[in-house]
C-alpha positions in Angstrom: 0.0 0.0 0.0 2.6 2.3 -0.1 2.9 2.9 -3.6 1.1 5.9 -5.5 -2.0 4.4 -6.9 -2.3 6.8 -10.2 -6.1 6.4 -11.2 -6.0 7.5 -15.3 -8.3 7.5 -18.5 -7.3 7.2 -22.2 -6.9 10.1 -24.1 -9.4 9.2 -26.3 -12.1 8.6 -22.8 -10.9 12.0 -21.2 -11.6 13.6 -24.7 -15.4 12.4 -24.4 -15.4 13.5 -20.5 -14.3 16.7 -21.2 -16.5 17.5 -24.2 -19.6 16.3 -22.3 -18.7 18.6 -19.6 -18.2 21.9 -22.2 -21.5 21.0 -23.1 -22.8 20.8 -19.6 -21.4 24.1 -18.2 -22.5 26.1 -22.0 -26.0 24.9 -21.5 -26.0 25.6 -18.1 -24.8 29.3 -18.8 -27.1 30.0 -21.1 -29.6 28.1 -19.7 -29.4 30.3 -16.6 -28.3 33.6 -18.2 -31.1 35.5 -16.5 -30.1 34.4 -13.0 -26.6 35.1 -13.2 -27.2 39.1 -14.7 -29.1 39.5 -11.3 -26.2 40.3 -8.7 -22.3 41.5 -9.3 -21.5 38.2 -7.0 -23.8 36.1 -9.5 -22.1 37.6 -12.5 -18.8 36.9 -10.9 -19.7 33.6 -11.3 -20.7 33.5 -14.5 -16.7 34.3 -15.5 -16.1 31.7 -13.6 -18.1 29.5 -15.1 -16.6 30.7 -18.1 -12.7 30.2 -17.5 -14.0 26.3 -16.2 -15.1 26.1 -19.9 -12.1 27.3 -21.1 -10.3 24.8 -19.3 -13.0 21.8 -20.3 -12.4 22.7 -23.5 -9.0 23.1 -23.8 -8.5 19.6 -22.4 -11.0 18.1 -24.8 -8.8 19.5 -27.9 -5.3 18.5 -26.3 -7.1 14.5 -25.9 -8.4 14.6 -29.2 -5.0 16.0 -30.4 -3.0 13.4 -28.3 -5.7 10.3 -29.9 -5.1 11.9 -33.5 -1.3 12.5 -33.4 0.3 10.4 -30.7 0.9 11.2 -27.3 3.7 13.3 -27.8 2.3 16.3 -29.6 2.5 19.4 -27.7 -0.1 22.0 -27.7 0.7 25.3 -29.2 -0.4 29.0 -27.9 -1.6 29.1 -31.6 -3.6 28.0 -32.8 -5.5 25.9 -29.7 -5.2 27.7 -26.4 -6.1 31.1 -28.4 -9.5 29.2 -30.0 -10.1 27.8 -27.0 -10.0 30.9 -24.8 -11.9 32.7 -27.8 -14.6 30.3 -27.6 -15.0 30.5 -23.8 -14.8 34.7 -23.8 -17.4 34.2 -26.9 -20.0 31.9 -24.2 -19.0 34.3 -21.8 -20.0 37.4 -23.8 -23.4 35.8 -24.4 -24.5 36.1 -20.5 -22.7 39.2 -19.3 -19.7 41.4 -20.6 -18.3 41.8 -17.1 -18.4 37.8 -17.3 -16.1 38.0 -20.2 -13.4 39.9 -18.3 -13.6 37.3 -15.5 -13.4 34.7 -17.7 -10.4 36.4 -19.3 -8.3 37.2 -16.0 -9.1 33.8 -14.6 -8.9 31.4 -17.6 -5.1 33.2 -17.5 -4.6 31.9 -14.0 -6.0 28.6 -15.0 -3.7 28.5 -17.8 -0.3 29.5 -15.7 -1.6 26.7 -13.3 -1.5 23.7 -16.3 1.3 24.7 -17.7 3.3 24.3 -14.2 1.6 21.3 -13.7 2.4 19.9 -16.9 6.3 20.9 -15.9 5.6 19.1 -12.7 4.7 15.8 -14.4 6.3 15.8 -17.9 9.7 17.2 -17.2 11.5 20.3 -18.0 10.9 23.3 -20.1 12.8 23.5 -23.9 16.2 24.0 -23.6 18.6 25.5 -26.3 21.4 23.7 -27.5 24.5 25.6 -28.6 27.0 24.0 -30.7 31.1 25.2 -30.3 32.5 26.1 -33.6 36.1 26.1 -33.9 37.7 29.5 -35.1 39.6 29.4 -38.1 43.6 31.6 -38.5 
């Protein structure tokens, strides 16, 4: 028992997970859209909501990504966290404007948090090799 017990999906099963749960937290924005307009707290929320879609989202296209092209593609700033977050601000626009600028700050935050997380489990950052050249007389 004192080994780490790592409990973990496919790729291809987190990909379905985390598309379900887009879908779940959209409709549920929009669904209650009039609710979360009534109070700054409420609207708070809603941005929330919003960078938690961001983040659904953004794992559904990095699954689908790792399924399609192997486990070792990366994810780029562009074109996939961009579209995602774009999409998120977009749902986000459609219940509130102040929702969008929550959604903004905190899907930011969200994003600082994967990326050292990912660090944490996958290893170091990029490093730049230099090559020594030998000077010619």
């Amino acid at each position: 028992m004192g080994e780490k017990e790592i409990l973990a999906i496919s790729s291809s099963q987190s990909f379905l997970l985390a598309s379900v749960l887009s879908l779940l937290v959209f409709s549920g924005m929009q669904m209650y859209k009039h609710l979360l307009v009534t109070s700054q707290p409420l609207t708070l929320f809603g941005g929330f909501l919003g960078s938690v879609l961001f983040t659904f989202i953004l794992t559904a296209v990095g699954n689908l990504e790792a399924t399609l092209f192997g486990k070792g593609f990366q994810m780029k700033l562009f074109p996939e966290v961009l579209i995602c977050l774009g999409i998120a601000l977009t749902a986000s626009g459609m219940v509130h404007r102040i929702c969008t600028t929550v959604c903004l700050v905190l899907s930011l935050v969200h994003l600082y948090h994967i990326n050292l997380l990912s660090q944490k489990m996958y290893g170091q950052s990029a490093t730049v090799q230099t090559f020594a050249t030998k000077k010619r007389k």
